[in-house]
DOLODREN-332291 format. One record per residue (C-alpha): residue number from 1; residue in one letter; x negated, y negated, z negated; chain. Coordinates in steps of 0.001 Angstrom, whole numbers, m for minus. Each point is the difference from the previous one (the first is absolute). Layout:
<atoms>
ATOM	seq	type	px	py	pz	mol
ATOM	NUM	A	X	Y	Z	A
...
</atoms>
This chain:
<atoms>
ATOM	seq	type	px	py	pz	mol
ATOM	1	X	51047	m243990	76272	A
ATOM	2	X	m3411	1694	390	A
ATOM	3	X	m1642	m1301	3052	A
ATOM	4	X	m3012	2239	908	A
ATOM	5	X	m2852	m2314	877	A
ATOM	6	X	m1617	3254	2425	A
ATOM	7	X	m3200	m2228	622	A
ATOM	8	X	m1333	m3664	335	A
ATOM	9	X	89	m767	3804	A
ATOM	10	X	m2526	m2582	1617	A
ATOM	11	X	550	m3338	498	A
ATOM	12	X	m2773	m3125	1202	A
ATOM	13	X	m62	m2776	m1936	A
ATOM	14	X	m3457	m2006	1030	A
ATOM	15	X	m1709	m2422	m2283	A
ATOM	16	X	m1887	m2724	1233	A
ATOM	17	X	m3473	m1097	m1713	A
ATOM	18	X	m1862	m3015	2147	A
ATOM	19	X	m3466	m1082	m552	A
ATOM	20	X	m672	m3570	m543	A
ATOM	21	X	m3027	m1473	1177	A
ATOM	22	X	m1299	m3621	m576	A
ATOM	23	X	m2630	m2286	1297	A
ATOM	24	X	m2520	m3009	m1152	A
ATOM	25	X	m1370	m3046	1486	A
ATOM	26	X	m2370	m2320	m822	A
ATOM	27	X	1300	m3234	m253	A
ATOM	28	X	m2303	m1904	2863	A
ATOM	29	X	m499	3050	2228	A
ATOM	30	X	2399	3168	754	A
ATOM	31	X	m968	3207	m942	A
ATOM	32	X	358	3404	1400	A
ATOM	33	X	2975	1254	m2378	A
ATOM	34	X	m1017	3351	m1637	A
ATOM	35	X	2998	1945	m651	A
ATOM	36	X	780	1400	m3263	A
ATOM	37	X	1727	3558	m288	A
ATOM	38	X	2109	46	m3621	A
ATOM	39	X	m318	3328	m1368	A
ATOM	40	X	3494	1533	m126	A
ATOM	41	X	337	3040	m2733	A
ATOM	42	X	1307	3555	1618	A
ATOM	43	X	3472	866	m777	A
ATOM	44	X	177	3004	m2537	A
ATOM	45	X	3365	353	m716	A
ATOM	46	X	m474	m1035	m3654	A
ATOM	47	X	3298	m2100	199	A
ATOM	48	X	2202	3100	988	A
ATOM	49	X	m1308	1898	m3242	A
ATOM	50	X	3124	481	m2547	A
ATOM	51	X	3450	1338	239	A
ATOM	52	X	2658	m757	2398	A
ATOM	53	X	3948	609	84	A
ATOM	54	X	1836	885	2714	A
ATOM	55	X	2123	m3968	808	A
ATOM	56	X	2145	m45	2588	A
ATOM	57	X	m555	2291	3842	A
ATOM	58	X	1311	m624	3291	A
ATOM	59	X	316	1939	3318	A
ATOM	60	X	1493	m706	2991	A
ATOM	61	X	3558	1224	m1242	A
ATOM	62	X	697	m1629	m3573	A
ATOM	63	X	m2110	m1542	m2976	A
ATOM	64	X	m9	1680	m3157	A
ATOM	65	X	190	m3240	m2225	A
ATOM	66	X	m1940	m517	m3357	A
ATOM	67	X	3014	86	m1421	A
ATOM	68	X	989	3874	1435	A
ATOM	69	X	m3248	1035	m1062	A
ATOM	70	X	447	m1042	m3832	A
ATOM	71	X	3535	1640	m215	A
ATOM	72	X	m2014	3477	1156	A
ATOM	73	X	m2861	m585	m2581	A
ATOM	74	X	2906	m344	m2371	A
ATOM	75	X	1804	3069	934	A
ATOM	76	X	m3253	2155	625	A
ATOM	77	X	m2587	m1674	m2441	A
ATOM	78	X	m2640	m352	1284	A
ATOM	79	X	m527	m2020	3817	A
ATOM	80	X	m2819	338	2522	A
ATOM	81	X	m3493	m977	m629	A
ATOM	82	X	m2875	m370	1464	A
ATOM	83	X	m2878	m317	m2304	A
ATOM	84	X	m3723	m802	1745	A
ATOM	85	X	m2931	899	m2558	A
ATOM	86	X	m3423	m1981	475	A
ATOM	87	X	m1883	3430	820	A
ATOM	88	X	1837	567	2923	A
ATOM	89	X	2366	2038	m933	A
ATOM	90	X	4165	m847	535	A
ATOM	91	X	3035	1036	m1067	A
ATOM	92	X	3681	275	1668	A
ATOM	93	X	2427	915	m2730	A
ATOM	94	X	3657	403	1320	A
ATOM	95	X	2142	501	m2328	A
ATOM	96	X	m2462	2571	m2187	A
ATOM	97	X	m1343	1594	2830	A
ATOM	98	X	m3242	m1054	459	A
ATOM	99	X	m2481	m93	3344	A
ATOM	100	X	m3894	m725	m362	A
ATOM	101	X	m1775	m1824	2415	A
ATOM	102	X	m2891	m2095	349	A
ATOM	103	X	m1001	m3536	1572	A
ATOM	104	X	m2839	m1922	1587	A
ATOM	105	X	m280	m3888	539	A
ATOM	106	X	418	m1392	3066	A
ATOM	107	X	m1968	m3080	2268	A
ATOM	108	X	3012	m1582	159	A
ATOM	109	X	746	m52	m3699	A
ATOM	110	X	2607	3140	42	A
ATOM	111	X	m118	3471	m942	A
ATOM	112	X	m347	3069	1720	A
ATOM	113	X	2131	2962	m2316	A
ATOM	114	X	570	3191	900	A
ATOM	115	X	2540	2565	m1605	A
ATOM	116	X	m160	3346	1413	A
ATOM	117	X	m1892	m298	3043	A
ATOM	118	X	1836	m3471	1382	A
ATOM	119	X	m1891	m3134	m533	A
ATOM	120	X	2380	m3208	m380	A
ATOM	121	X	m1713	m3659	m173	A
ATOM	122	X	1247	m2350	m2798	A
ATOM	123	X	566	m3277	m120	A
ATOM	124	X	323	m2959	m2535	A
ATOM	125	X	3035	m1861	894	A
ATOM	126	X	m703	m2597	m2983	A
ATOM	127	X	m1510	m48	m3235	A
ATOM	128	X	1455	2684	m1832	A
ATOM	129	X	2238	1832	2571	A
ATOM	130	X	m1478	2555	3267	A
ATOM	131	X	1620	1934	2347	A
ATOM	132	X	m1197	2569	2699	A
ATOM	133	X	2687	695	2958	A
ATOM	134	X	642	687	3843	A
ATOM	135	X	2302	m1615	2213	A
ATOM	136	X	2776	2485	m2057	A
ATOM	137	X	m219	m40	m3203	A
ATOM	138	X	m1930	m2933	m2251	A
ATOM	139	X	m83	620	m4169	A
ATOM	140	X	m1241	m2491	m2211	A
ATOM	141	X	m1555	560	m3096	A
ATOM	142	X	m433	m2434	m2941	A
ATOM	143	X	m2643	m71	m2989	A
ATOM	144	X	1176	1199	m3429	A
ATOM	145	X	m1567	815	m3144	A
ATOM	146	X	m841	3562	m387	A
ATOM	147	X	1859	279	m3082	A
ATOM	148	X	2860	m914	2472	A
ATOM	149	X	m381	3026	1879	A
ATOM	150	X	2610	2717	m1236	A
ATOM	151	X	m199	4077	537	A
ATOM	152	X	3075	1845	568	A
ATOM	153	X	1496	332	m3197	A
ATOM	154	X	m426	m4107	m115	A
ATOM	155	X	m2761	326	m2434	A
ATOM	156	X	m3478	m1605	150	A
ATOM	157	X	m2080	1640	2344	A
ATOM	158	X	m3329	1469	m2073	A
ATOM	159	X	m2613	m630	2268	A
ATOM	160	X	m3401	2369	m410	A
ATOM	161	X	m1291	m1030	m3620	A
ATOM	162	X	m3930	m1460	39	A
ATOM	163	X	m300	284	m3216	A
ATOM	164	X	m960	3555	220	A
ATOM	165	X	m3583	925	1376	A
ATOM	166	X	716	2543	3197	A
ATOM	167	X	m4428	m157	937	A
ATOM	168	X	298	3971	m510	A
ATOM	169	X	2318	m97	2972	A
ATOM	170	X	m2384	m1779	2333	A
ATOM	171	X	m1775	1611	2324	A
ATOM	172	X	72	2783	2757	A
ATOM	173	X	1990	3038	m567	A
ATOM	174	X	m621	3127	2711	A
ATOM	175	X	2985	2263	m576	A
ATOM	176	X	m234	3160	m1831	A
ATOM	177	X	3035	1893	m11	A
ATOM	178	X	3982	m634	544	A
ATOM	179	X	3331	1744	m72	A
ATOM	180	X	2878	m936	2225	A
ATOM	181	X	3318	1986	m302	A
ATOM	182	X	m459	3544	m448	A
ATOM	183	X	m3583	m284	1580	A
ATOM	184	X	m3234	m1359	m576	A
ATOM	185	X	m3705	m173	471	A
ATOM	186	X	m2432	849	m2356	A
ATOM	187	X	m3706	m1320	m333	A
ATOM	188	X	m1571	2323	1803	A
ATOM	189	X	2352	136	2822	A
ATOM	190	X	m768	m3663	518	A
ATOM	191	X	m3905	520	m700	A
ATOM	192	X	718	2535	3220	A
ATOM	193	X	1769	m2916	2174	A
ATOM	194	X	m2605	m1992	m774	A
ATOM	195	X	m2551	2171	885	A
ATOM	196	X	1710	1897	3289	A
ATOM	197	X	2068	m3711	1182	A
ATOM	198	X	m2059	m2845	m1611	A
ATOM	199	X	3223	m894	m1424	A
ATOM	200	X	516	m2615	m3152	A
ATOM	201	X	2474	m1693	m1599	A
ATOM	202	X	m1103	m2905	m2590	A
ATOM	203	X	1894	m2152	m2027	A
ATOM	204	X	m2032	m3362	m167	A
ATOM	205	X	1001	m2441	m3108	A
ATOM	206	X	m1240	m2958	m110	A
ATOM	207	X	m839	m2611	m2798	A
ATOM	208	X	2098	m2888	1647	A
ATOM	209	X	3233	1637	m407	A
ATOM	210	X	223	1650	3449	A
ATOM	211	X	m793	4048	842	A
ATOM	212	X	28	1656	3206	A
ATOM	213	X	682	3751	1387	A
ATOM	214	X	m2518	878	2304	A
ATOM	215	X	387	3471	1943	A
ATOM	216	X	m1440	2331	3061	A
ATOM	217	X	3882	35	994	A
ATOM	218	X	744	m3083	m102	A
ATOM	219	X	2620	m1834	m1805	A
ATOM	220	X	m1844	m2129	m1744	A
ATOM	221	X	1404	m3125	m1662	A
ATOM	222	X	m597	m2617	m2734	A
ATOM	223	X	1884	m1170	m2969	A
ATOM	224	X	m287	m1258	m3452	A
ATOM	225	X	m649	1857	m3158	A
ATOM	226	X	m255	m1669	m3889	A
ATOM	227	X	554	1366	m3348	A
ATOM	228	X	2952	703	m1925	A
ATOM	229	X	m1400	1195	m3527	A
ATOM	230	X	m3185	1043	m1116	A
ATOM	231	X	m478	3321	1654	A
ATOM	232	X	2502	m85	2954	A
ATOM	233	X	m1014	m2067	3018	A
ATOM	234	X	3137	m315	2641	A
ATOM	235	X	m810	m132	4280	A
ATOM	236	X	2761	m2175	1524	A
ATOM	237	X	3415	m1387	m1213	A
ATOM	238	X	3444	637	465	A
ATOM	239	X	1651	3094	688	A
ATOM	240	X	m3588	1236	1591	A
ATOM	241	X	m2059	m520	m3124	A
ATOM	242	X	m2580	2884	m617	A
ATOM	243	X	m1094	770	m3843	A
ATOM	244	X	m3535	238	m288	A
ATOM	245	X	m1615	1608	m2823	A
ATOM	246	X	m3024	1935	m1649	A
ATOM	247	X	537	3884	m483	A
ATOM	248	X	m1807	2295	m2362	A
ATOM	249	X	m2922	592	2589	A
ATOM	250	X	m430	m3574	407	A
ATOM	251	X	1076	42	3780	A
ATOM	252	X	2430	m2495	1260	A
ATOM	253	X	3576	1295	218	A
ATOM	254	X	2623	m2325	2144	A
ATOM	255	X	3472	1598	m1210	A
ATOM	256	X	2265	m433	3034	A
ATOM	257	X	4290	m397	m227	A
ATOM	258	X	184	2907	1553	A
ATOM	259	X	m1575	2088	m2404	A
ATOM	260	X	m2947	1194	1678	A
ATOM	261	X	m3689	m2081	m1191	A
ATOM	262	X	m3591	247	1598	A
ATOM	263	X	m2981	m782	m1939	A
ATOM	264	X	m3002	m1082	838	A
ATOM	265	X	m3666	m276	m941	A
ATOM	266	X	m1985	m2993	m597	A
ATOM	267	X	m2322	m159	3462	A
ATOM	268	X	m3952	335	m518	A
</atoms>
């Protein structure tokens, strides 16, 4: 029973914050009361921070029960997560197939997260459980333990290892050169774009865990990019994930599924 989660869809949940203000008087003669504003800390989003299982979802034709959902992470493996890192960064993992995204706070004390171009808000429902829905579908998603979180083969998911130093990675990268199929563009051919179109294309990674593809054509996106042994970095998770590594000329190489790579050159 693989239900495809396509993409969070917005729902309004308000949160109300009042301002209490109090007042003095002397005790013979009454005062002009001087109000007092309390200082009330900006919502970050800290408390959404962690991982989240898919626990029950409804829409306006049945409810898929906590229950229904545990017999398919038994038969599959693995269940649908939705994991929201403190830079930013989120992850929607259903059933192994993974979608990055990103999130903001908001006033109100949800979140604004987009995955692929559609922005959803999310909500706490109550400590430890949020949801984000519509008026046809509503999932809810309860806090677990990373080591919780299963891949597809029901093993532990290995998350990006810190323990390996990826500062060589950091940085701006311009591209230099990059096969795709049976073609592909060599340096100078881009040195001549550059030149005739103003054309780039720049692979920005950034020390926070994030990177971002910047380009004349557009197409430009973020995601989330960590280290996976000493000399390999890796751009993404999932099915999607990009190996990143150091050639023999010292230029950036990003080794795509397909089979084609670009590198690129570290930006002066």
């Amino acid at each position: 029973m693989r239900r495809q989660l396509l993409a969070p869809i917005a729902c309004a949940m308000a949160v109300c914050l009042a301002l209490v203000g109090c007042g003095e008087s002397a005790p013979a003669e009454p005062e002009a009361t001087e109000e007092v504003v309390e200082e009330v800390a900006e919502p970050d989003g800290s408390e959404y921070i962690g991982t989240w299982e898919l626990y029950e979802m409804k829409d306006a034709d049945e409810v898929i029960s906590h229950e229904d959902l545990m017999a398919a992470k038994d038969a599959a493996g693995t269940s649908i997560y939705l994991v929201i890192n403190e830079d930013g960064s989120a992850e929607l993992d259903v059933y192994g197939t993974v979608m990055s995204g990103t999130w903001e706070p908001g006033d109100d004390g949800s979140l604004s997260m987009t995955f692929n171009g559609k922005t959803a808000t999310v909500s706490m429902v109550e400590e430890g459980k949020l949801t984000f829905s519509d008026e046809s579908i509503s999932p809810t998603f309860v806090q677990i333990d990373p080591s919780e979180r299963l891949s597809s083969d029901g093993a532990a998911v290995s998350p990006f290892d810190p323990s390996y130093d990826g500062s060589a990675f950091v940085g701006t990268w311009n591209i230099y050169d990059l096969t795709s199929g049976e073609s592909s563009m060599s340096h100078d051919g881009i040195l001549s774009l550059m030149e005739d179109e103003g054309f780039y294309y720049r692979l920005v990674i950034n020390d926070d865990g994030t990177c971002a593809l910047e380009s004349s054509y557009g197409g430009e996106g973020t995601d989330v990019w960590g280290m996976t042994s000493e000399t390999t970095a890796q751009i993404g998770t999932g099915s999607d994930a990009v190996a990143v590594s150091f050639d023999e000329e010292g230029l950036l190489r990003l080794d795509l599924a397909d089979g084609s790579y670009q590198r690129f050159e570290r930006a002066e």
